[in-house]
N, C-alpha and C positions, 0 to 999 in steps of 0.2 A: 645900394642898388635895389633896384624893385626884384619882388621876389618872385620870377613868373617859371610854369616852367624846364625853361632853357637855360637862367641861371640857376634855378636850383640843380638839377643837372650837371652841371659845371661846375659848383662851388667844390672849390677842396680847403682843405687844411693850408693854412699859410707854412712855409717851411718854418720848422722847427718846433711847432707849436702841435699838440695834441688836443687841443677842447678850443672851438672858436665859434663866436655867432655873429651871423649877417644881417643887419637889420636891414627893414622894410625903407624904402626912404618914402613910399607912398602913406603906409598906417606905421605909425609912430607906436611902437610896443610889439611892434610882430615882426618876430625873427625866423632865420633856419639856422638850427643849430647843429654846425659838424663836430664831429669827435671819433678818436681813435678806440676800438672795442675791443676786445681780444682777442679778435679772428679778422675782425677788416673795417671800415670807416663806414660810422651812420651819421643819418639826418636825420635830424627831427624838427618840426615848427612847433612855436613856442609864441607864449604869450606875457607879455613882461610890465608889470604897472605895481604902483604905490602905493600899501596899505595901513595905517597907525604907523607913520611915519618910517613903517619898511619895504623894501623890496620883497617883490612876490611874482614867484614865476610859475604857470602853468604850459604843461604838456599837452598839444594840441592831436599831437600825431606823428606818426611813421612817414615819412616824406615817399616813402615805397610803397605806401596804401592812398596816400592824401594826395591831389593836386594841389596847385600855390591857389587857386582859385577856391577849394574846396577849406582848405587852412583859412585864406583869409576871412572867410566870411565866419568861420569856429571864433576868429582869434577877433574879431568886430563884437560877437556877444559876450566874450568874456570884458574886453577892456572895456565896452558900454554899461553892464554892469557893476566894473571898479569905477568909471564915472561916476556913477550915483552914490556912489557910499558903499557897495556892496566887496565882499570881500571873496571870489572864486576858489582860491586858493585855499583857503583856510576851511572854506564850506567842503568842500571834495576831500579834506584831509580827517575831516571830523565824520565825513560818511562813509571814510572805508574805516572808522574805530566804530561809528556806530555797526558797520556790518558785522566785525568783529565778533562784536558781543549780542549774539543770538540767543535765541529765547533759550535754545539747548545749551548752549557755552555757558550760559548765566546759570541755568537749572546745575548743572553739575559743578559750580564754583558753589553753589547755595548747599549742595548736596553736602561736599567737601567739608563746608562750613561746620557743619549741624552734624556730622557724623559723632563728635565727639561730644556734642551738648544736649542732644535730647534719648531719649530711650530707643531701644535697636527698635522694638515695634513701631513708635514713630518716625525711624528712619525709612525703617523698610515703606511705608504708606506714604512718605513726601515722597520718595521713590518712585513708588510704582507709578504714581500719578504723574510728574513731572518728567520723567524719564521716558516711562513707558507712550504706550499708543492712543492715551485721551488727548495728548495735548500734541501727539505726532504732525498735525499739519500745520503749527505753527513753530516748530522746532526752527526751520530755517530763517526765520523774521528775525530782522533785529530788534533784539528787548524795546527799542523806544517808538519803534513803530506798527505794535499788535493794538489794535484799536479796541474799545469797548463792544465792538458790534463784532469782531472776533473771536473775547473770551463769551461772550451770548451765545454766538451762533455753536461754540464747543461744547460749553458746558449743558446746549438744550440738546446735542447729539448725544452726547454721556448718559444723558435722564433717559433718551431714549431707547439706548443699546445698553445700558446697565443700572436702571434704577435710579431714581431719587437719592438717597443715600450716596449712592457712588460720584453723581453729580456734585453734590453738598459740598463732598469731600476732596474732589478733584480741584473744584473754586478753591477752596480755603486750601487748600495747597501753594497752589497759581499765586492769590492774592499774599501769603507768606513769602514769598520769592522775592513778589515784586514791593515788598516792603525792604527785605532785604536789601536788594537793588538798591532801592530811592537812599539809603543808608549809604551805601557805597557811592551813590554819584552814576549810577548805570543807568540809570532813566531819572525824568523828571516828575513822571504820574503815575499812579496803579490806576489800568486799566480795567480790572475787576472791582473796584469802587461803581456802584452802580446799576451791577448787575443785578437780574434778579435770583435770589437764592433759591435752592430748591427745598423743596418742604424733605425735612429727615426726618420727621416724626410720625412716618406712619409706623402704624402698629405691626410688630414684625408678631405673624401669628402662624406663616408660610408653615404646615407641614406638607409633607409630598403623601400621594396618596401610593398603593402598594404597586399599583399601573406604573404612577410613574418613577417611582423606584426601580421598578425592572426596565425601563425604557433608558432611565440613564445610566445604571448597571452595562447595559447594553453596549450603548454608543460608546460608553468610555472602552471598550475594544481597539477603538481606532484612533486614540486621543492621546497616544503615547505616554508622557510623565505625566501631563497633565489628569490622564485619566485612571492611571494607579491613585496620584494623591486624590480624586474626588470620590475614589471607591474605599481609601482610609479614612478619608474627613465622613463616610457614611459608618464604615463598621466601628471606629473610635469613638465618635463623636468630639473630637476637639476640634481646636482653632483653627483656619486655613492659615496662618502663619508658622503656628506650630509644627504643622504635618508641611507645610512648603521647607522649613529651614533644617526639619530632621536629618539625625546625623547618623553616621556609621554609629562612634563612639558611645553614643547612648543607648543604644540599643541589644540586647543580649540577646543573641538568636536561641542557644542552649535551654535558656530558662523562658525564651519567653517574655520578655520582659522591656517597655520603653521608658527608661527615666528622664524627663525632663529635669533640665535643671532650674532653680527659680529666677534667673535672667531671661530664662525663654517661657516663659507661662505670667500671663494677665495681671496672676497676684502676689506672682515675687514668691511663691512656696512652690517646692520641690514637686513635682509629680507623678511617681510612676504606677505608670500602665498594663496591666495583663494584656499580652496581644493573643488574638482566639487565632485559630492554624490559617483560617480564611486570609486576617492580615498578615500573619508569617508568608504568605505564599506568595501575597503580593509584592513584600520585602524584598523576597528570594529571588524574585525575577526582574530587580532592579538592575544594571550591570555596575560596579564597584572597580571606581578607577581609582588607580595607583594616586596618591597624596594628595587626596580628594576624601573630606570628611563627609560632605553632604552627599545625599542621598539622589536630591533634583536640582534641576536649575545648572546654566553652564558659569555661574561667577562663583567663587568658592565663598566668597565673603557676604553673601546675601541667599542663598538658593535658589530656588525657584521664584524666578518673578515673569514670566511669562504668560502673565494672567488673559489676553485677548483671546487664550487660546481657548476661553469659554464660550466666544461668537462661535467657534467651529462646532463647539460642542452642541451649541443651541441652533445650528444650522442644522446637525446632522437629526436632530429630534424633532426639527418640523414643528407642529400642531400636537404632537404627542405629549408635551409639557407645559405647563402654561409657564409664564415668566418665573424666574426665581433665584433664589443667589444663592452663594455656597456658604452660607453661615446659615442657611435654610436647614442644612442637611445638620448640623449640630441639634438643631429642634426634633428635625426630624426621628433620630437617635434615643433622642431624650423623652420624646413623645412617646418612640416605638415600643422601648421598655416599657415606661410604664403600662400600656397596654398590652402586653405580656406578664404581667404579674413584679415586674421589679419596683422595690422599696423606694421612695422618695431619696432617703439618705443616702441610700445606695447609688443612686443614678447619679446626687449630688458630687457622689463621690467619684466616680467616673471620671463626671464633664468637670472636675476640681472644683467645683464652688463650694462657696466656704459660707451654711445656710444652714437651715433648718435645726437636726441636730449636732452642727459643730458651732453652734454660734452665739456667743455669749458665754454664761457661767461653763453651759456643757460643752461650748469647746474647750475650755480650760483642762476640765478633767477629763474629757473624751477627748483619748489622742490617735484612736485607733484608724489606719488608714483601709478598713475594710478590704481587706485586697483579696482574700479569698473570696471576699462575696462582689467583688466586682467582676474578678475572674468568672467566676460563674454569669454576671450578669453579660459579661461584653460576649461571654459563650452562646447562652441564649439569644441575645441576639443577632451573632453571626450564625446562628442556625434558623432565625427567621429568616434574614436575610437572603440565605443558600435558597429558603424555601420558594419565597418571593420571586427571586431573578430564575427560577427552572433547572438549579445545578443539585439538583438532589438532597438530603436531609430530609426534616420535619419539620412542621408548621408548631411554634410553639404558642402551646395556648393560655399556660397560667405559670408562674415563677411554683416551682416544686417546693415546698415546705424542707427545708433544715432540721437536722438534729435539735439544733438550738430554739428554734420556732414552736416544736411539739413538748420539749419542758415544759 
């Protein structure tokens, strides 16, 4: 019968039968197909032709949304392109797998991957990039269809809301994934082949002046977690990785004391820290949930990865800061001592590096981890620091001579 309609309308189930289709007698491959469903009888028009020597049927439509008029002419471009060669079926079933597998689905099968194969620091950094909010507006694209002028137009946004560097880093992230990928069959191309790379190599010489010391002191009031760890990565001077993953466990409030272990520090060696009362305080006002080790961050297996939450910060500064990143404020630290009177080695010893006098012959027999005299150094500096942001203390002007110093 032709399918117009009035017989659509009318067609039912033959008795006995629960799945049946009507073909067109006008278009040869275009049917309505009835069928019994769990609540009561639908229609649907359909499109039916022959591809590598099989049957292939596509779904045109809801005969309760579709007219036979509106069907037929759906069901004239499918089967005109099975004329030529082309295969409908097979095209529409490979684009809801392409949908499937989304730049995000793929980013965290890659994630998954590499959890077990590269170092946590390198985890945590394919992470933040892939996961996080550089590469947020193409999360929903499917992996095979993010073009080259997509990872361009992201990666020159990154350079511009976070630096060169961070740009560098986000690509080479991206382009790992999608090597990945091409591995497994999930795309065809890396689309960050091509792009252009951003320059890393500037000279990181960034220290903040005392202005702006106190300007971002400041802001971090209203910066939540984020702005406790950028007020620790200034009084400490370590890692933002280290101070983002900090743990309850390491930490001894009684003494005073953060020990890192050497899975979480740079150089694989142990590290503990005098904390001055300034970061105790900070500590203290973290809240401290039930079977939760970290300190920040809401994943327990990563901590703080929240990192955008530094556009707010730099939002809230305005003109008062000129651009700068938070591995600025490690120099900063490092800078401030020595301009207070702190020993070279001494500072070394702080920010863990392993230099000057620990290195070579003298680190062999020098094994002393100066901890009294960094105590005193991370003291002095959070008493610059108090001085600086307007919370009281003294402005320190020279490291005080030691017992040991006047022998």
């Amino acid at each position: 019968m032709k399918l117009t309609a009035r017989t659509t309308a009318s067609a039912a189930l033959p008795e006995g039968k629960t799945d049946h289709i009507y073909w067109d007698t006008d278009l040869t491959g275009f049917g309505l197909r009835v069928r019994l469903g769990s609540d009561r009888v639908r229609k649907t028009f359909i499109a039916q032709y022959r591809a590598h020597g099989r049957t292939r049927r596509v779904l045109i439509g809801s005969a309760e949304k579709l007219g036979a008029e509106q069907a037929r002419a759906a069901a004239k471009k499918v089967l005109g392109r099975a004329a030529i060669g082309e295969d409908p079926q097979a095209e529409r079933r490979a684009q809801r797998q392409r949908e499937v597998y989304t730049l995000r689905s793929v980013a965290e099968d890659f994630l998954a991957a590499k959890r077990s194969t590269v170092r946590p620091n390198t985890y945590r950094g394919l992470a933040h990039y892939l996961a996080g909010p550089h590469f947020k507006p193409l999360h929903a694209m499917p992996i095979d269809q993010v073009t080259r002028r997509d990872v361009a137009a992201r990666v020159a946004k990154i350079g511009t809301e976070s630096g060169s560097p961070s740009a560098a880093r986000a690509r080479a992230a991206l382009s790992a994934m999608y090597t990945w990928a091409m591995g497994h069959g999930l795309t065809e191309a890396n689309p960050v082949v091509g792009t252009i790379k951003p320059d890393d190599s500037r000279p990181r010489e960034r220290v903040l002046s005392n202005a702006e010391i106190a300007a971002i002191w400041h802001a971090c009031d209203e910066a939540g977690a984020f702005g406790k760890i950028v007020r620790l990565l200034l009084l400490t001077g370590c890692r933002r990785m280290e101070v983002c993953g900090m743990r309850w466990s390491e930490i001894d409030i009684e003494s005073g004391v953060w020990r890192l272990p050497p899975k979480r520090t740079k150089n694989k060696r142990p590290h503990t820290l005098p904390l001055a009362p300034m970061a105790l305080d900070i500590i203290a006002k973290v809240p401290r949930m039930v079977g939760r080790d970290h300190l920040f961050g809401e994943r327990s297996d990563l901590g703080f990865t929240q990192w955008d939450a530094k556009r707010d910060l730099d939002a809230r500064l305005g003109e008062s800061v000129k651009p700068w990143t938070l591995h600025d404020l490690r120099r900063t630290a490092a800078t401030g001592m020595a301009d207070i009177g702190v020993q070279p080695h001494i500072i070394g010893a702080a920010l863990n590096h392993i230099s000057g006098h620990k290195v070579g012959m003298a680190g062999i027999y020098n094994r002393s981890s100066y901890e009294r005299e960094v105590r005193n150094a991370l003291a002095l500096w959070s008493d610059h620091i108090r001085t600086i942001v307007g919370d009281g203390g003294r402005t320190v002007l020279a490291f005080p001579k030691t017992a040991n110093d006047s022998a």
